[in-house]
C-alpha positions as CSV (number, residue, x, y, z in Angstrom):
1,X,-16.3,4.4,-12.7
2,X,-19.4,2.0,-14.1
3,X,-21.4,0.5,-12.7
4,X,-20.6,-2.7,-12.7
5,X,-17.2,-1.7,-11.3
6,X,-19.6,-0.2,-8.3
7,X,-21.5,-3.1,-8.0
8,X,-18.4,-5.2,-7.1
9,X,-17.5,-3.2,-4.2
10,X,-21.2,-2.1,-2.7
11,X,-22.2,-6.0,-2.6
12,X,-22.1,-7.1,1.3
13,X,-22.2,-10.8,2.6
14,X,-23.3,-12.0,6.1
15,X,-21.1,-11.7,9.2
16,X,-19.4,-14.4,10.7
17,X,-19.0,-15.7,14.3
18,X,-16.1,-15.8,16.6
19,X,-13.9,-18.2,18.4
20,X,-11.0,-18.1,20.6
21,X,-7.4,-19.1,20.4
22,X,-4.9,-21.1,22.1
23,X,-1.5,-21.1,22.9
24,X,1.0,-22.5,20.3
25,X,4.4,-22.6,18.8
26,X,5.5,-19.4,16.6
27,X,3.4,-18.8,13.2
28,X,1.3,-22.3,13.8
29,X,-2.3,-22.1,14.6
30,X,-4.3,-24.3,17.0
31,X,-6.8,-27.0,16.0
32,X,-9.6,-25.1,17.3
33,X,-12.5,-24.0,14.7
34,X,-12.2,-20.8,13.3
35,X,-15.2,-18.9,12.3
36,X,-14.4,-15.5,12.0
37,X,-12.4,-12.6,13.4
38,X,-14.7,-9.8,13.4
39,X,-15.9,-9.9,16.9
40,X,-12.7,-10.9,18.2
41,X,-10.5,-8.3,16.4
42,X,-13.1,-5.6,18.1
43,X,-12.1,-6.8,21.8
44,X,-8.4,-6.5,21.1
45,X,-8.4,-3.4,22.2
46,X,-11.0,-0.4,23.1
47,X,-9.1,2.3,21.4
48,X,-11.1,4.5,19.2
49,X,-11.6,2.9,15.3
50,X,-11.2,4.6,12.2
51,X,-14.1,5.7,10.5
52,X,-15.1,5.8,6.7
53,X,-13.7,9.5,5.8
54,X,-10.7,8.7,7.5
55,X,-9.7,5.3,6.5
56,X,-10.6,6.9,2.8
57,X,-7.7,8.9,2.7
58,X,-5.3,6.6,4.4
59,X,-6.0,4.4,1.5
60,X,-5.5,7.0,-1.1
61,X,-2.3,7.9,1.0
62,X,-0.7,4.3,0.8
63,X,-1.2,3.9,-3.0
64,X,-1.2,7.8,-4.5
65,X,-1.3,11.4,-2.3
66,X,-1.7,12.6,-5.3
67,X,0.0,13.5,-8.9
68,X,3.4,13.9,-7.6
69,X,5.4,11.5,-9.3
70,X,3.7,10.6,-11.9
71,X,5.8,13.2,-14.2
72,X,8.2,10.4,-15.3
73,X,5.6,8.6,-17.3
74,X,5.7,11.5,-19.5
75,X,9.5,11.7,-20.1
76,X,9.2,8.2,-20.3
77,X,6.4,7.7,-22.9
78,X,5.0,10.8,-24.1
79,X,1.5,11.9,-23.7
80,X,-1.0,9.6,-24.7
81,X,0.8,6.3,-23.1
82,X,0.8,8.3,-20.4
83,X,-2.6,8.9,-20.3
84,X,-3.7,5.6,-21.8
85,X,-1.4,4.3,-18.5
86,X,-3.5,5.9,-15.9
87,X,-6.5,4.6,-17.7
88,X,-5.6,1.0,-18.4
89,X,-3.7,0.1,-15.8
90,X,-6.4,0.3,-13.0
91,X,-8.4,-1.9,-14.9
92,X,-5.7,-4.2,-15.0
93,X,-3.8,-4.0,-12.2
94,X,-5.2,-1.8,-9.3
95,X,-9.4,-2.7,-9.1
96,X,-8.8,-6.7,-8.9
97,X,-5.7,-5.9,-6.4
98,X,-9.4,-3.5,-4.4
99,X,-11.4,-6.6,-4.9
100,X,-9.4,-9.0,-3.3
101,X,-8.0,-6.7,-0.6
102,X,-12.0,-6.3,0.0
103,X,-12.8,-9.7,0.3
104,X,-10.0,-10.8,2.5
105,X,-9.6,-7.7,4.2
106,X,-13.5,-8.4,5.7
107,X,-13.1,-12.2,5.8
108,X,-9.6,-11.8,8.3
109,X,-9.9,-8.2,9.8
110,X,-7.2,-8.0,12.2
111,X,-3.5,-6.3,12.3
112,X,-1.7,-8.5,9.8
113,X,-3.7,-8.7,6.7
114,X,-2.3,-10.1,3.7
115,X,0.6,-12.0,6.2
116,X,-2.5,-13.6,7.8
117,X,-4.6,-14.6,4.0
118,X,-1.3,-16.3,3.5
119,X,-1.0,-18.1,6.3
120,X,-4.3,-19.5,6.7
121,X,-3.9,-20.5,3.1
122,X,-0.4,-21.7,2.5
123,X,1.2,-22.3,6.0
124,X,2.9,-20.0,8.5
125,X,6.2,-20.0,7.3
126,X,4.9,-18.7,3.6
127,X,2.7,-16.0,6.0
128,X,6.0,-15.1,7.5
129,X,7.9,-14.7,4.2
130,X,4.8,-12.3,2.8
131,X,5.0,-10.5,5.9
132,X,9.1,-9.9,5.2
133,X,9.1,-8.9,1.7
134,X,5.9,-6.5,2.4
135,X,6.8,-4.7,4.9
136,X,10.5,-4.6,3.3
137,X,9.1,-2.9,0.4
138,X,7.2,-0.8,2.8
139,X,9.5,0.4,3.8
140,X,11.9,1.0,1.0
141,X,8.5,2.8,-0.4
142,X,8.3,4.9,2.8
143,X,12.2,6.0,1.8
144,X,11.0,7.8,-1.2
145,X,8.7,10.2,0.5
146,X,11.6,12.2,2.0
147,X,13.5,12.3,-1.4
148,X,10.0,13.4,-3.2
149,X,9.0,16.0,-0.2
150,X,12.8,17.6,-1.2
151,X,12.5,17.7,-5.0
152,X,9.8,20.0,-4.8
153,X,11.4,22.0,-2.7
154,X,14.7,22.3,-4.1
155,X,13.8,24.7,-6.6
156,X,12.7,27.6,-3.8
157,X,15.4,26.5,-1.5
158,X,18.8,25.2,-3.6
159,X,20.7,24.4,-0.2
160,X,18.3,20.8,0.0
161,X,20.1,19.5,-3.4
162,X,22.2,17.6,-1.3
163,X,25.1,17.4,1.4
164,X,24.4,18.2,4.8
165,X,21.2,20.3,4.5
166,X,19.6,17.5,2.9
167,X,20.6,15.0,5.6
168,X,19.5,16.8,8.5
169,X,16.6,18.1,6.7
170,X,15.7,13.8,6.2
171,X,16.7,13.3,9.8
172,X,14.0,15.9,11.2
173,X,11.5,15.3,8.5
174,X,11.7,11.2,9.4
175,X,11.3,12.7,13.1
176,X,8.8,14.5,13.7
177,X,6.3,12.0,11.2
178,X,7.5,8.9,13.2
179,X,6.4,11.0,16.2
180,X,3.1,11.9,14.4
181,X,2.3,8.0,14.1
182,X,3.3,7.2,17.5
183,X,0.6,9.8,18.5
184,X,-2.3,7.6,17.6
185,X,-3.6,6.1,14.2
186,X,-7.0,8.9,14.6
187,X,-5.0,11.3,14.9
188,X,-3.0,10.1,11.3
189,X,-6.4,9.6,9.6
190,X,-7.7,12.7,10.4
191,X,-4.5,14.5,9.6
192,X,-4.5,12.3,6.1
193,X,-8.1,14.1,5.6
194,X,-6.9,17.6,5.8
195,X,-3.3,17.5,3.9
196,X,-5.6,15.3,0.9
197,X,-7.6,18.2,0.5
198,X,-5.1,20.8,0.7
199,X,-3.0,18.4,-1.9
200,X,-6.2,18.4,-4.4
201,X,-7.1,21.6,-4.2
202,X,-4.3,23.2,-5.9
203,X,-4.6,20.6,-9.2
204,X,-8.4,21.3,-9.2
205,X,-7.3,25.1,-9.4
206,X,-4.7,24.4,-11.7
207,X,-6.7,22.2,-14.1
208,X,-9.7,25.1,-14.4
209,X,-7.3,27.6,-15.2
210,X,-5.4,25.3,-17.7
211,X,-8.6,25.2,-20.2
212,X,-8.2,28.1,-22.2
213,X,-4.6,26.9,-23.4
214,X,-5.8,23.1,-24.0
215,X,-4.7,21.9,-26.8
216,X,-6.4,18.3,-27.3
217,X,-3.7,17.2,-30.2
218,X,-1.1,17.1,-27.5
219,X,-2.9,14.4,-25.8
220,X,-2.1,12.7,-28.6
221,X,1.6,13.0,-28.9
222,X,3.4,9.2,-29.1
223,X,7.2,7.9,-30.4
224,X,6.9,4.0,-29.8
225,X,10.3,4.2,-30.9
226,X,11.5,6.5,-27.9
227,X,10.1,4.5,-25.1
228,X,11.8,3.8,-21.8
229,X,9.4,1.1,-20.6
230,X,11.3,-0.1,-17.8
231,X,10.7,3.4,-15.9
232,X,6.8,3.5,-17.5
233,X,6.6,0.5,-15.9
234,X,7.8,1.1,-12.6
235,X,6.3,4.7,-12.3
236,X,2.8,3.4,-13.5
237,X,2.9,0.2,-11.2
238,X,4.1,2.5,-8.2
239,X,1.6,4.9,-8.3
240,X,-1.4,2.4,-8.6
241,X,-0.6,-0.4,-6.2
242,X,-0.6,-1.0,-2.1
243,X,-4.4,-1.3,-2.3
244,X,-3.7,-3.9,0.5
245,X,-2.0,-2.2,2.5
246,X,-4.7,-1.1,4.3
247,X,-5.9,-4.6,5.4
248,X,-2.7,-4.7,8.2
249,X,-4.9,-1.6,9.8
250,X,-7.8,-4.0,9.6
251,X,-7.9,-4.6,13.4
252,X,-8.6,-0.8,14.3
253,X,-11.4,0.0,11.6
254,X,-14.7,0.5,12.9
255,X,-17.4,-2.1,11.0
256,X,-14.9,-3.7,8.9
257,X,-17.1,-5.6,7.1
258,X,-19.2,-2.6,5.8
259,X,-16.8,0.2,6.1
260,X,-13.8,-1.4,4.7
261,X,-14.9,-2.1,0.4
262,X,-16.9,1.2,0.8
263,X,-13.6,3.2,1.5
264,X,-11.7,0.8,-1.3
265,X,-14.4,2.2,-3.9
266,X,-14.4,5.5,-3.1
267,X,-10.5,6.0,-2.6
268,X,-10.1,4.2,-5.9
269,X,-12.0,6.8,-7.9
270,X,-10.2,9.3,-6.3
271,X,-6.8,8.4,-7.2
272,X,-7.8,7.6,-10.9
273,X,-9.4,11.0,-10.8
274,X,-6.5,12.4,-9.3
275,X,-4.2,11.4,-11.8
276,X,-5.7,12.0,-14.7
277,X,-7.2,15.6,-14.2
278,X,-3.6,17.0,-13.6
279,X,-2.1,15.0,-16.2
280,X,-4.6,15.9,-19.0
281,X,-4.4,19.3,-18.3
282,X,-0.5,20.0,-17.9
283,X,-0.2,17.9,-20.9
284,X,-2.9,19.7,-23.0
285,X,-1.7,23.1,-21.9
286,X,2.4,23.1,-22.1
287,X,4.1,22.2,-25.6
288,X,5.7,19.0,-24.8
289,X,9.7,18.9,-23.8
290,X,9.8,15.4,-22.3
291,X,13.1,16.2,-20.8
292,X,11.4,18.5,-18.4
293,X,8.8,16.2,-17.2
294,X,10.6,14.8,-13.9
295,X,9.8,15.2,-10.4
296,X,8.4,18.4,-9.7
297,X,7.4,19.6,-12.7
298,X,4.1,19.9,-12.0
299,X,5.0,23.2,-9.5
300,X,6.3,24.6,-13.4
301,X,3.7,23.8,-15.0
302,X,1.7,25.4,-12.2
303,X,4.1,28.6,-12.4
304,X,3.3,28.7,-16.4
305,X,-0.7,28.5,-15.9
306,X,-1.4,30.3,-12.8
307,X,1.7,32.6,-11.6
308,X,4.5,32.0,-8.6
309,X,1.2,31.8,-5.8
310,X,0.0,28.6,-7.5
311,X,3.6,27.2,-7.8
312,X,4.2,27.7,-3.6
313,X,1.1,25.7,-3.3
314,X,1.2,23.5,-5.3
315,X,5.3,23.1,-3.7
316,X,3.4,23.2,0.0
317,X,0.8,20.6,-1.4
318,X,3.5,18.1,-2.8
319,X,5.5,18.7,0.8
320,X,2.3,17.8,2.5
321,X,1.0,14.7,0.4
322,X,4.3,13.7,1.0
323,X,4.2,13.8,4.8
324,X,0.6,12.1,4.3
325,X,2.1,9.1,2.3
326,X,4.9,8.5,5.1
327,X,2.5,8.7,8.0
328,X,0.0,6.7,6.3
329,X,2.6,3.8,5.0
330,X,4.0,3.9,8.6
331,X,1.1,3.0,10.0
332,X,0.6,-0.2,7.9
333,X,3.9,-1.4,8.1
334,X,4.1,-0.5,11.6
335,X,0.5,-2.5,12.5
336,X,1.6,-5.0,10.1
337,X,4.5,-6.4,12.8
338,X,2.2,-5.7,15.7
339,X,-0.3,-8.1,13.8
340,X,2.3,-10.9,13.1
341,X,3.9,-10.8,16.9
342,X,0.7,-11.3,17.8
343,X,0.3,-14.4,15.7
344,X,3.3,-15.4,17.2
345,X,5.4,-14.9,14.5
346,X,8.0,-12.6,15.8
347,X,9.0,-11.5,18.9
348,X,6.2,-11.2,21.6
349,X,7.9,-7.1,22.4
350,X,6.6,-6.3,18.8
351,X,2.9,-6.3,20.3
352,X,3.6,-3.9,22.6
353,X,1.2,-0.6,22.1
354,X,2.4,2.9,23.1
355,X,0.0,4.8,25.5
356,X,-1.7,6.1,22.4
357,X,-2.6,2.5,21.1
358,X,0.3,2.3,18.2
359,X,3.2,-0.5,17.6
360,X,6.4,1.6,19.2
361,X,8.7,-1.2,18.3
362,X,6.7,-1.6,14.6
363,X,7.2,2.3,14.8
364,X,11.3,2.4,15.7
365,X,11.9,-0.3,13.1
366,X,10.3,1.0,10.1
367,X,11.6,4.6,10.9
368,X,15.2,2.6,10.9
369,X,14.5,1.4,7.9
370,X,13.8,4.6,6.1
371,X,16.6,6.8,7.3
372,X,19.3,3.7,6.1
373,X,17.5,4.0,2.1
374,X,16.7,7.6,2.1
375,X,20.3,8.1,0.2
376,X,19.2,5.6,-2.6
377,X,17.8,7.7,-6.0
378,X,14.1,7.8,-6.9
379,X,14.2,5.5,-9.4
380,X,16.2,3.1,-7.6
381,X,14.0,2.7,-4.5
382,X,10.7,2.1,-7.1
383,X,12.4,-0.4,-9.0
384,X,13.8,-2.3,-5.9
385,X,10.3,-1.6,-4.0
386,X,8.5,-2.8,-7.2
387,X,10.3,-6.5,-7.5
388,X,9.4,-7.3,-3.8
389,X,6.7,-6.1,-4.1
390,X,5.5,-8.4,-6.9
391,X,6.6,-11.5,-4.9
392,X,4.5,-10.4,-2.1
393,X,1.8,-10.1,-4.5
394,X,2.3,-13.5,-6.1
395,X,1.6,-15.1,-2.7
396,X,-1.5,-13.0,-2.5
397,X,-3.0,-14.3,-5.7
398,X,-2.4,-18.0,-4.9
399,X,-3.9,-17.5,-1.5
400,X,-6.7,-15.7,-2.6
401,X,-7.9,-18.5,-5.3
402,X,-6.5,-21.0,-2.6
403,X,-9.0,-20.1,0.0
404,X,-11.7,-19.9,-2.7
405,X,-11.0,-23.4,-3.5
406,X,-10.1,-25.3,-0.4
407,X,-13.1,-23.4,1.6
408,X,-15.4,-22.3,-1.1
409,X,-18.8,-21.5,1.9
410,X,-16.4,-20.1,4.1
411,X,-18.7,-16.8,5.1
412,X,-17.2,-14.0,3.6
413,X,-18.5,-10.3,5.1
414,X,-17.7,-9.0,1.3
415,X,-17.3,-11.8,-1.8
416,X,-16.4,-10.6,-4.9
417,X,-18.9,-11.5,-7.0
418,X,-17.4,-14.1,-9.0
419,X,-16.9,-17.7,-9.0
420,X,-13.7,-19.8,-8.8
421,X,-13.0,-19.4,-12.7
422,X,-14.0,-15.8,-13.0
423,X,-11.6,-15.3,-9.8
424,X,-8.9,-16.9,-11.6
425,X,-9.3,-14.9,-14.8
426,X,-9.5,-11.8,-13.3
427,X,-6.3,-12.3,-11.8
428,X,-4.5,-13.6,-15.0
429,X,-3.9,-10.3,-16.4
430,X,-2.2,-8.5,-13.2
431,X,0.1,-11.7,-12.7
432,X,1.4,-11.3,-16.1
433,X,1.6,-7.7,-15.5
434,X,4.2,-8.8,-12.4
435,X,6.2,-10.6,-14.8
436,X,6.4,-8.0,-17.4
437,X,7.8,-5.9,-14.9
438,X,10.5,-8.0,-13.6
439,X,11.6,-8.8,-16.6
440,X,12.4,-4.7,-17.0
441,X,14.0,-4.7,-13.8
442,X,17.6,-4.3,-14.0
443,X,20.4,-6.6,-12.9
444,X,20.9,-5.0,-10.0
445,X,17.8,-4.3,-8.6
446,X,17.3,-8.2,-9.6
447,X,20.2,-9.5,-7.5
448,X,19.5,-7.1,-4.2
449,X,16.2,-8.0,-4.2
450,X,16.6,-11.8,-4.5
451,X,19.5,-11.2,-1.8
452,X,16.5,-9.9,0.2
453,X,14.1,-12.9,-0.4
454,X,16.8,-15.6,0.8
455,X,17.5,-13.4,3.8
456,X,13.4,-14.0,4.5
457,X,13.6,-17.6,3.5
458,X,16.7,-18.1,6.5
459,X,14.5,-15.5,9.1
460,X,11.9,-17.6,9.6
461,X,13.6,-21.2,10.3
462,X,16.4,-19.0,12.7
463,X,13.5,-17.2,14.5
464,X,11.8,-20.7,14.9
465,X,14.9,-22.0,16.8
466,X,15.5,-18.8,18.7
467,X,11.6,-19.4,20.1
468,X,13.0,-23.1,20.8
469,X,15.9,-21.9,23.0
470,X,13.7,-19.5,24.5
471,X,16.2,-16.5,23.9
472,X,13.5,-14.6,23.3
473,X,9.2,-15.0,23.9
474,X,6.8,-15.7,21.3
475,X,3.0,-15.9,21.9
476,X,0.0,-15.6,20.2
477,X,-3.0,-12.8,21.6
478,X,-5.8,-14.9,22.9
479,X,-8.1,-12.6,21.8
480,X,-7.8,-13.3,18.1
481,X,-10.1,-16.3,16.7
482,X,-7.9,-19.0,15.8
483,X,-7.7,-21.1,12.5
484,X,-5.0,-23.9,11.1
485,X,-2.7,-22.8,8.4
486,X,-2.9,-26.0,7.4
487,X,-6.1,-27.5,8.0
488,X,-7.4,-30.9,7.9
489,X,-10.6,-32.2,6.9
490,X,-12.3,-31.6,10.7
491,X,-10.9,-28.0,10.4
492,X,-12.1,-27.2,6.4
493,X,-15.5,-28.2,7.9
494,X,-15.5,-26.0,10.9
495,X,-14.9,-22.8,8.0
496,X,-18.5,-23.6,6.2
497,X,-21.5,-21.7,7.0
């Protein structure tokens, strides 16, 4: 990472102030000013915050856990796009999808994130219809977890290739993590700390004792004619996005403003390292049978350059990076309904905390979610994942530059260090990006995924008359600082410093 990468994340603005809210109907925000949410996110609750270490691996939990996965860029590419992938693509995609996350991550740090950017910039019912399609493909990205966490284990215990022992092996695995996040979000940070290292270690391992069969020309290795770029695509995109998925946890971090594009920087060098060093050395040290390179291959290539103990760990690393990823994208989807009930966007029983401080009902209804798409195939969930996703991410861009424009002096705890223009340029490249990639989607990931969409697009309007007939409460937490989605001139005012 260079320095003027660094430079983007370490730079810190001023804090802002705090105002309270006011009752009103579901998704629309009173006329009182809005300031900031720092000081009011802290009172929503005295639970215990997540530090730096720990919110440093949730982050690398919700967009890597590590190399597992990433095999399919070989099969589909061959070597050196693979590696140029994993090199180009943060640059493109995942360090202006940090930036932004950083910005308006510090600027609106409560549960909610993104569905909140979007809101304040383009209207609740647009906040709403971010908040369905992310957490949908959440969720659909939580399902592939289980699948992953069984490929690797396949190979030492045959009976999980499918049928019943595979379903009741998904049943208890989606269990006893659900449990894990009802237990506390601590606890799932600290527990993200020790299964990250225990995932690295093996690769570091691996990669040391790969060197004296590197072979640097088969780095180099590249058929353009032989490329399946619809599953490069999708593998590369999956592996490097959901750098703001941490912003829905904003709420329980401890100094958001500080510890918040610290934890971006740092996690984001170690995914990019963690992908690479694993890649360049199974790559460099194994004669190249594309064919082989599929899920779980790195527990082979293991096998091949250490013996059978390195291939158990690295099987008991991939089984526990897995668990990390589902606990860790839980928790955001989870705190990312808490934060819209309590915006008033769904129902007011979504706000409710367990003992322990987490969403239950966010909790029972992602968990739901999983079990119904855990039959769906690898590829299949990341393509269908991937096209809602990019939606979601569309409505990001246009809030982000939005903001920028409509309140330019707005006080920003974290600014990236560019102006309007520059903001827009740097976020050029990634949206055409999105568009490359649906264009590779297929026809029918296309078609389920828009069916998705227009289910979102009637939600909102049929939860809005459900709040009318009072079938069911909305309200919005009174200890959150309060802003207009869409503002007047009095209100843009009341956002400058």
């Amino acid at each position: 990472m260079d320095v003027k990468v660094t430079s983007l994340f370490v730079q810190q603005g001023s804090n802002i102030a705090n105002t309270e809210a006011s009752s009103a109907p579901m998704g629309e925000y009173g006329g009182r000013d809005y300031h900031g949410l720092l000081e009011g996110a802290a009172r929503a609750n005295n639970l215990p915050k997540v530090s730096i270490i720990p919110l440093v691996f949730l982050i690398f939990y919700e967009v890597s856990g590590g190399p597992f996965g990433i095999e399919d860029t070989v099969q589909a590419a061959g070597p050196l796009l693979a590696i140029l992938g994993f090199l180009v693509f943060p640059l493109i995609w995942s360090i202006p999808e940090a930036l932004i996350t950083a910005e308006m991550g510090t600027m609106f740090p409560e549960n909610g994130g993104y569905v909140v950017w979007v809101s304040s910039a383009l209207g609740p019912y647009w906040g709403f219809q971010q908040g369905w399609m992310k957490w949908l493909s959440g969720v659909i990205d939580n399902a592939l977890y289980p699948v992953l966490f069984l490929d690797y284990l396949e190979s030492t215990i045959p009976a999980l290739g499918g049928g019943l022992p595979r379903a009741f092996a998904v049943l208890g695995l989606t269990a006893l993590l659900t449990f894990m996040n009802y237990r506390g979000l601590t606890i799932v940070g600290w527990v993200a700390v020790f299964l990250g290292v225990f995932s690295i270690l093996p690769f570091i391992i691996m990669g040391l004792m790969a060197i004296p069969k590197l072979r640097p020309k088969r780095w180099l290795v590249v058929n353009l004619h032989n490329v399946d770029w619809n599953l490069y695509l999708n593998t590369l995109f999956w592996n490097l996005n959901y750098w703001d998925s941490i912003s829905t946890l904003a709420g329980e971090v401890d100094n958001p403003s500080k510890t918040l594009p610290k934890a971006l920087l740092y996690a984001l060098i170690l995914v990019v390292v963690g992908y690479l060093y694993p890649l360049l050395a199974g790559t460099g040290a194994i004669p190249l049978d594309r064919e082989l390179w599929t899920d779980g291959y790195f527990s082979d290539i293991a096998k091949i350059v250490g013996g059978v103990w390195l291939t158990w760990w690295v099987q008991g690393a991939a089984a526990l990076s897995n668990m990390g990823m589902f606990v860790a994208e839980m928790s955001s989807d989870s705190f990312q309904l808490l934060g819209m009930a309590e915006r008033g966007m769904l129902p007011e029983f979504f706000s409710k905390r367990s003992p322990y401080g987490t969403p239950l009902i966010g909790i029972m209804f992602s968990a739901s979610g999983v079990l119904l798409l855990s039959w769906l195939s690898f590829q299949e969930i990341v393509a269908a994942e991937n096209f809602l996703y990019c939606f979601g991410m569309l409505l990001e861009f246009v809030a982000f530059i939005r903001l920028r424009i409509k309140n330019p002096r707005a006080s920003r705890p974290y600014k990236v260090p560019l102006g309007t223009i520059g903001c827009i340029l740097m976020i050029i490249p990634p949206t055409l990006l999105i568009f490359v990639v649906l264009v590779f989607s297929s026809l029918k990931v296309m078609l389920v995924s828009l069916a998705a969409v227009i289910i979102g697009l009637i939600l909102q309007p049929c939860l809005r008359y459900v709040e009318k007939k009072r079938w069911l409460r909305f309200s919005i937490n009174p200890d959150l600082p309060d802003f207009r989605a869409t503002g007047n001139e009095n209100a843009a005012e009341s956002l400058m410093e």
